[in-house]
N, C-alpha and C positions, 0 to 999 in steps of 0.2 A: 646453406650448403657447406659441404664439412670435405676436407682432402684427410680425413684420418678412417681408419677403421672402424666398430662398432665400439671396442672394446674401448680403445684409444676417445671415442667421443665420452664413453662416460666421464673419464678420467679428466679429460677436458673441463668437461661442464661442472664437475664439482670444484675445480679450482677457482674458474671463473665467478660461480656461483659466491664463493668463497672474496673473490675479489670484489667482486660487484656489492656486497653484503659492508665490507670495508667502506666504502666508494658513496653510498650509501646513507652510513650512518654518519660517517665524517661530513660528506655534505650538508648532510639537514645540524649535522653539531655546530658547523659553522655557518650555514647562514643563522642558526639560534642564533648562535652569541653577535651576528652579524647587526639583529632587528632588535636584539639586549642593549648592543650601542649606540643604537640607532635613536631607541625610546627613552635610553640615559640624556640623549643631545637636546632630545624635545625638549624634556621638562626643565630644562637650563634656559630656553628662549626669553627671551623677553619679547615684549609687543608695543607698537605705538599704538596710538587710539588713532592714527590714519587707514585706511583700507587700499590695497591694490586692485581690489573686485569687491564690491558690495551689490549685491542684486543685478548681475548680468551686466555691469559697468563699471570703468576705473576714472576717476579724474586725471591721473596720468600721463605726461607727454616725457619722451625723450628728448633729451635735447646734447649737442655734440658742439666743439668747436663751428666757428665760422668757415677756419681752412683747414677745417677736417681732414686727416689723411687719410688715405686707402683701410685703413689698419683700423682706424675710429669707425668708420662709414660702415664696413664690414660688421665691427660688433654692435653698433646700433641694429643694424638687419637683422644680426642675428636674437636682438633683444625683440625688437618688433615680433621675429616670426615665432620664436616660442611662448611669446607670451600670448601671444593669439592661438598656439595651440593651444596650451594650457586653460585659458580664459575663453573664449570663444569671441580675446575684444582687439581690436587693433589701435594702437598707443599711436599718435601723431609720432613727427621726428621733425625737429627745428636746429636751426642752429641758436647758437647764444647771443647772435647780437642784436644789443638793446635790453640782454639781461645782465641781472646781478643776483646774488647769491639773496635769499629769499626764504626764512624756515620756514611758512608759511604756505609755499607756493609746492604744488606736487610734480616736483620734477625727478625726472630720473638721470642726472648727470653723468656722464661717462666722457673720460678725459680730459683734457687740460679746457674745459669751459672755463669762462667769465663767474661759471656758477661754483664751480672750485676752487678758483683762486680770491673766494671772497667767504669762504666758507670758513677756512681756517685750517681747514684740514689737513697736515703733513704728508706728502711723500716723498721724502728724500734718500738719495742715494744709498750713503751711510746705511740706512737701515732697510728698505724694500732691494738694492742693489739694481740689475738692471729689469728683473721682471715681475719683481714683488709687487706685492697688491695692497689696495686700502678701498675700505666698504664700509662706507659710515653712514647713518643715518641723522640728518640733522633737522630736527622738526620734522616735517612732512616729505623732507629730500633726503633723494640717497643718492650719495656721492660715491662714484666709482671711479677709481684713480690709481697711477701710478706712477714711480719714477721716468719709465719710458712709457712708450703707446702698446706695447706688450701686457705691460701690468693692468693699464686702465680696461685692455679688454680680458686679460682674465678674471679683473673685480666684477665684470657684470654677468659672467661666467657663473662665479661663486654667487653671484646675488641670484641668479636662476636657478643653479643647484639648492640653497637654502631657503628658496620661497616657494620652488616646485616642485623640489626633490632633483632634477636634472639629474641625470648620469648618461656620459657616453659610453657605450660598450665597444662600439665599432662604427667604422663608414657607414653601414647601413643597421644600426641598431643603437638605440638611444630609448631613454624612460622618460616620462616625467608626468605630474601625476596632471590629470584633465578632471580629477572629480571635485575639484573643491568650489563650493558654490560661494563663501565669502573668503577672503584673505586680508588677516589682516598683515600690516608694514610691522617688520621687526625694528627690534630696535640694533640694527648693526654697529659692530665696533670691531673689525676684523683686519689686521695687520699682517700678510701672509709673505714672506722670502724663502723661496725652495730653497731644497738643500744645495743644487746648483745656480747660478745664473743664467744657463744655458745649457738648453737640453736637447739630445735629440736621438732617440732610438730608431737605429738605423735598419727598419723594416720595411718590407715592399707599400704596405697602404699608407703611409706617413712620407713614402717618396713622393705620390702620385696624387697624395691628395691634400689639399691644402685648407679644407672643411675641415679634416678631419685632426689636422695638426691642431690647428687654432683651439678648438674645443677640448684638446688634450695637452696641453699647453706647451705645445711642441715647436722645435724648428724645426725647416730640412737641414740635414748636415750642413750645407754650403753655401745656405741664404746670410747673404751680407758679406758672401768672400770675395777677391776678384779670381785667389786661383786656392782652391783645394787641394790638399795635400800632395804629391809628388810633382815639385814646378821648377826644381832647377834649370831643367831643358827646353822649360817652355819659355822662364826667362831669357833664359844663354841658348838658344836652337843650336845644335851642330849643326845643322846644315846652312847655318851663317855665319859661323865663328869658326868651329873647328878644323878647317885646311888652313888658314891664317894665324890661327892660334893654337897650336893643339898644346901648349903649355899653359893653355887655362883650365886643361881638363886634366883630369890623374891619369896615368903614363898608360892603363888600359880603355882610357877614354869612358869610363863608366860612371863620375863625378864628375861635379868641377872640382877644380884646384882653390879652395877655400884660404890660400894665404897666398896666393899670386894677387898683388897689390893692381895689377893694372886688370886682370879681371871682375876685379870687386868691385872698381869705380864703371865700370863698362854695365855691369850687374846693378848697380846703385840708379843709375842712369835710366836704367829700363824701368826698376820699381818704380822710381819716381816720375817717369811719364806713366806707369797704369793706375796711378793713385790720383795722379789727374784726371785721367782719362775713365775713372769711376768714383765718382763725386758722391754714391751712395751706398759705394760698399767701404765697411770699417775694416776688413781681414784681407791681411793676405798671406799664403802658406810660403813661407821660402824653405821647401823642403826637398831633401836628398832623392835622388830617382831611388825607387823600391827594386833596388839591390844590395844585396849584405856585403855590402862592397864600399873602400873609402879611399881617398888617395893617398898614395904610398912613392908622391917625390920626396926626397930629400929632408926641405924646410916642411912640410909636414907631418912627417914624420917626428923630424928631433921637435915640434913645437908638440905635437901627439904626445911625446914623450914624457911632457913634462905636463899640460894640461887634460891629457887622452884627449880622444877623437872630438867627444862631444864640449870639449874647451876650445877647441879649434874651430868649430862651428859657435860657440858661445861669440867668442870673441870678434868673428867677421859677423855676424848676425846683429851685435851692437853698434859697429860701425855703421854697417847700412843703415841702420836706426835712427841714429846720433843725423846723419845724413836727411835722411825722411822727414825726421821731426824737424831739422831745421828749416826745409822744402816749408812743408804745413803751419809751422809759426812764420814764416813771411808771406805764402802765398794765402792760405787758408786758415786763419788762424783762430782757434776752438775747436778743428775738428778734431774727434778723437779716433784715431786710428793705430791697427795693434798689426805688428806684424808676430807671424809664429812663426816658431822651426819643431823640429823632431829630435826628439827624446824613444830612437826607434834602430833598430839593429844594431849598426857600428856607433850608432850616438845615444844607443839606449843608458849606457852606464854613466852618472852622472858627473860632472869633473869637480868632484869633493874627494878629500881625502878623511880616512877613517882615524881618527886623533882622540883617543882618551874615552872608546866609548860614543862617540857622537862625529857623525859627521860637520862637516868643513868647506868650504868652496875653496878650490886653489888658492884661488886670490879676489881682490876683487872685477877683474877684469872676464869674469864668465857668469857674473851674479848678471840677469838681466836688464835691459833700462827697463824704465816705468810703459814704456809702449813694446814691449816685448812680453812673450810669452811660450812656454812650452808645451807641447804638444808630447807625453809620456802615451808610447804603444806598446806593451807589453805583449808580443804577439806569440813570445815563446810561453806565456805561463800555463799552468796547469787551468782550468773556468771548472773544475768538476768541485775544488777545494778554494776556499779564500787566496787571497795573496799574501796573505803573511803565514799561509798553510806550512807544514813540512817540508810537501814536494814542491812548493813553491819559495825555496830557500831561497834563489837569486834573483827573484823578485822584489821581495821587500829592499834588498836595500838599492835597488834603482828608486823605490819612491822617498824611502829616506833620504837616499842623492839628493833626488831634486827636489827637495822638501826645503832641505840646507840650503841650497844654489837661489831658489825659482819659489821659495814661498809666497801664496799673495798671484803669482804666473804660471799658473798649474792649468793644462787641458789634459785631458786624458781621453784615448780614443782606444774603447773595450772592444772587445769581438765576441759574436752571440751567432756563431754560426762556423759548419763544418764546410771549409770551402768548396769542398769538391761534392756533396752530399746532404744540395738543401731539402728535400725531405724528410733527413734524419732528426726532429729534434733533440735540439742543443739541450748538455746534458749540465746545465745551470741554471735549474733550479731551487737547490741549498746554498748556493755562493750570494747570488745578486744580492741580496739586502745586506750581507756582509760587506760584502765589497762594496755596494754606495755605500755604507756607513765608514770602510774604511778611506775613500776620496773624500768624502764629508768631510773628514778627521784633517786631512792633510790639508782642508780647503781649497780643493778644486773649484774651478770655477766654470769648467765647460766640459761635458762628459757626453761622449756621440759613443754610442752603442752600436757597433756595425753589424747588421746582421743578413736576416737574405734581402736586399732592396732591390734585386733584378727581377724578384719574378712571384705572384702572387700564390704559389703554389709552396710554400714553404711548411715544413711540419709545425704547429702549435703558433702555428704565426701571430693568426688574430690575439689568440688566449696573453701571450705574451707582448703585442705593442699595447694591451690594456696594463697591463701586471707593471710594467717597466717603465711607461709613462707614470703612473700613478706613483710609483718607489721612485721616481727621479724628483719630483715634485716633494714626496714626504717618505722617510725612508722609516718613519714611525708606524707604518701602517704594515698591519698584517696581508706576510706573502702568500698566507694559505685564505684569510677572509678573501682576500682578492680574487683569487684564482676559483674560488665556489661565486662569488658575487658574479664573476663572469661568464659562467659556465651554466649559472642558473637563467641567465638573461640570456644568453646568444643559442642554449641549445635547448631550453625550452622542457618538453616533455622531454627529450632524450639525455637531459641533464647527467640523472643517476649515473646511466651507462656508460657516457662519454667521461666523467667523473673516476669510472671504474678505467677506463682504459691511460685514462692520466694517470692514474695510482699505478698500473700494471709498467705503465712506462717508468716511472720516477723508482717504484720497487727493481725491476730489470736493471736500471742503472747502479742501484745498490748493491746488487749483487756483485754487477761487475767491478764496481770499486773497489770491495771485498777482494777480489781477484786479483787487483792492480789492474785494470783498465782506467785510466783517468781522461779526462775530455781536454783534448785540444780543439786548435781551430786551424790548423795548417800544418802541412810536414807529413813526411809516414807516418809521428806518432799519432796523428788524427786521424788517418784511414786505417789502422789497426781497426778501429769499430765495425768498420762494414767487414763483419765476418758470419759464416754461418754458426759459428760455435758460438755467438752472441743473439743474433736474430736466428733464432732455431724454427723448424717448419710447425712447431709444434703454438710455440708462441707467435707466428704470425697465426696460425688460425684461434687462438683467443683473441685478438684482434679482430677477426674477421669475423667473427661471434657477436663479438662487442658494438661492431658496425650493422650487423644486421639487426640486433636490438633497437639500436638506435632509430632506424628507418622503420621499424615498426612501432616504435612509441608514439613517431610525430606522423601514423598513416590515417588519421583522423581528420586532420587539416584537409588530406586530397578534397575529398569534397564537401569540406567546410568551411574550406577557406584558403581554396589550391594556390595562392600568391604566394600565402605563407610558408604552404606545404614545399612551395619550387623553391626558394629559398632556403630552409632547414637542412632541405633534402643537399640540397649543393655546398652546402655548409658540411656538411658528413661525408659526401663524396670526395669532396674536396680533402679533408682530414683523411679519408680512406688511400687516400693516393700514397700513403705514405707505406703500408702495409703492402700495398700494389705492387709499387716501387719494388721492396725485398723480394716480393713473391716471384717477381719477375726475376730480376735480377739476382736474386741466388738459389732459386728451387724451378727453374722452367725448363728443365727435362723430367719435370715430375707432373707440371700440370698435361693435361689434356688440350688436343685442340684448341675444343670451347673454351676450358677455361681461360684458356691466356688469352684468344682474343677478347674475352669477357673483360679482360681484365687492360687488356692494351685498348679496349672500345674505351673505358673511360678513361683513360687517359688524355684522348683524341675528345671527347663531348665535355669533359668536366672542366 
């Protein structure tokens, strides 16, 4: 169904045509070169003369710690249940005691086993960090390991991807191959430390689901914190302190007062009962309430003066520190625990000075201790261009700042979403691989990608927690093979078209950059976008073109396989809502009746 004219549809369909032709040829150019890499990796294998399936059978048994954790138990499961897909066999599951490391013996070792630690096998910090992996093959054992119990289950992760092919696409879409009637055991020898230690793109199916993390070697933001980012008030509550104290807080009560000495010990006091009082979380955020706001008494001010705001938070953030850590070496002592602060509004700009060309830390007293760290939120940059872009001038040197200050104590918390406008997809697509390559650079250590995690309904969602997990992990991988690799998998027959309407969207963006429209994530200058002079009636209905294509490519499934058909279909619907969205929202004195409830119906069913 078409809102144009006769004349207007031709005009329509030849562009389309024109795109979809692009969309196309580009897709099948890359999965080419996609199955070209893929057949370069084969003939690189090597092979043991042991078998994991020989004739409808493996000798094979899993085997795990004694006191296995949640974390272990979980990726044996998940080695048992695919490998039974894949093989049609199911692999016992023991623990290790009463063994020892054995080339001989066909075991599949995953974690700190009796059978790893005898094996000889390395995984230390220094070089896997905290979620690197090791995937060895020793005689007839394959040893899956890691510095933490993170790494050991991403090692059997990658042992199922390189023996079955494995690939996750999404919560409910995953490959792996079921045809092979013998397999033989590689001979593995694979050493993997992402480009981060910590990851977590901050999208609605990676909040909700914790399958789907693990496979995509994902955290949630806030697994292992005791308080996620903005916690001054949750530590210091006004409505306990503030009539008794109000000279703990800054003179409009919208901080604390960060150099009033008897609020720090009172603040010290509290972290250090919740650090007791969670024995299993390593993080905790001591960060400013989310206001562009800072205190403006007296002593912090002339102390601002002389270190800026974010020395003034350095330097009370290490005392509490210095404090903590002496709490944990008397009471608790090896546990490693990291508190953060904010490198975010009034403490975005780093407390270095600029000397000869290079920045500088004040002094040493806002250089972090060793259990501290920063949290860099760059929430004003441009996401359309890099960070070290043009119009991203006073960006770059916040991370030069704190590169100076905080090397080695770097988190960085991105934004992948227009706050007010989660159906719009986010218009960084050209940036991401830059930009991980530029944290890379700086050696970040922990990079949360916040994007829409409230609500499954977000534009390009899925396409993107596959694309971003996959570049946080290895920022050497191609963002366009990616993005066809996914699109070929999750959309099936309606591939090409949705392909063409990706293009349509990424081109549209082009334009407007041409124009000076650049993508924020917050502020007027991000809702500049939702305008009709950008999403024009014309280009929502090549959209709307492109989406009926779509449902007619996968209309063969209905009765051949309606499971798959009801999913596809809701998978496009679902993306459709975005085009809905505009239609609704900036042209619905134009539709009819029908249409808009047509279009308000799926909103209500999808």
């Amino acid at each position: 169904r078409s809102f144009l004219t006769d004349e207007k549809k031709l005009k329509r369909f030849l562009r389309i045509a024109a795109v979809l032709l692009t969309g196309v040829f580009a897709f099948a150019a890359g999965c080419n070169k996609d199955k070209e890499k893929e057949n370069e990796g084969e003939e690189q294998i090597q092979y043991a003369s042991a078998y994991l399936l020989k004739d409808g059978a493996s000798p094979y048994r899993i085997v795990i710690p004694q006191d296995a954790s949640s974390v272990i138990r979980t990726a044996a499961n998940e080695l048992q249940s695919f490998f039974l897909e894949a093989t049609g066999v199911t692999l016992p599951v023991q623990t290790d005691s009463g063994l020892s490391f054995d080339e001989n013996a066909y075991v599949l070792s995953v974690g700190n086993t009796e059978i790893f630690r005898g094996s000889g096998v390395q995984a230390d910090y220094e070089t896997l960090g905290s979620d690197g992996l090791r995937l060895v093959t020793k005689g007839n054992a394959v040893i899956m390991a890691g510095y933490g119990e993170n790494g050991a289950m991403y090692a059997m992760y990658e042992f199922l991807e390189r023996s079955f092919g494995l690939e996750v696409y999404a919560e409910d879409e995953y490959f792996i191959d079921t045809s092979r009637e013998d397999n033989r055991l590689i001979l593995f020898d694979v050493t993997e430390r992402p480009a981060f230690d910590r990851r977590s793109v901050g999208l609605y199916p990676y909040s909700v689901n914790a399958t789907f993390r693990n496979r995509m070697r994902q955290q949630r933001y806030d697994d292992g914190w005791i308080y996620w980012s903005h916690s001054h008030f949750k530590i210091m509550p006004k409505e306990t302190y503030y009539e008794a104290h109000k000279d703990w807080y800054s003179p409009d009560g919208t901080q604390l007062c960060l150099t009033n000495d008897e609020m720090r010990a009172e603040f010290t006091k509290n972290v250090i009962q919740l650090v007791a009082d969670h024995p299993d979380c390593g993080y905790i955020m001591l960060g400013q309430e989310d206001v562009n706001t800072f205190c403006t008494c007296d002593t912090c001010t002339k102390e601002a003066a002389v270190y800026k705001n974010s020395g003034v938070m350095m330097r009370f953030v290490n005392q509490v520190a210095d404090d903590v850590q002496a709490y944990i070496d008397e009471n608790e002592p090896g546990r490693k625990f990291t508190l953060c602060t904010f490198g975010y509004q009034q403490t975005q700009t780093a407390p270095a000075n600029y000397v000869n060309g290079e920045y500088v830390p004040v002094d040493e007293s806002v250089i972090p201790r060793d259990n501290v760290t920063v949290m860099i939120a760059p929430i004003y940059a441009c996401n359309s261009h890099d960070y070290y872009a043009e119009c991203n001038a006073d960006i770059e040197p916040v991370f030069r700042g704190w590169q100076a200050v905080a090397q080695g104590h770097i988190f960085v918390w991105m934004y992948n979403k227009i706050f007010k406008y989660y159906f719009i997809p986010f218009n960084n697509f050209s940036t991401i691989v830059d930009d991980y390559n530029i944290l890379k650079d700086l050696g970040v250590l922990f990079v949360y990608h916040q994007g829409n995690k409230e609500t499954p309904a977000g534009g390009m969602q899925e396409l993107m927690c596959y694309v971003e997990a996959k570049l946080m992990w290895d920022t050497s991988l191609s963002f366009d093979g990616l993005v066809n690799d996914f699109i070929e998998h999750y959309y099936k027959e309606a591939a090409p078209y949705y392909r063409a309407y990706y293009d349509l969207i990424r081109m549209s963006y082009s334009k407007w950059d041409a124009q000076g429209m650049h993508c924020y994530n917050s502020s007027s200058r991000a809702e500049e976008i939702f305008d009709s002079k950008y999403w024009t009636q014309n280009l929502l209905d090549q959209f709307e073109s492109l989406f009926d294509q779509m449902l007619e490519a996968i209309g063969g499934y209905e009765s051949s396989d309606p499971e798959l058909y009801e999913t596809l279909s809701q998978r496009i619907k679902k993306e459709r809502l975005t085009s809905r969205f505009l239609y609704l929202e900036l042209y619905f004195d134009r539709l009819s009746y029908d249409e808009a409830k047509e279009m308000i119906d799926d909103f209500e069913t999808t």
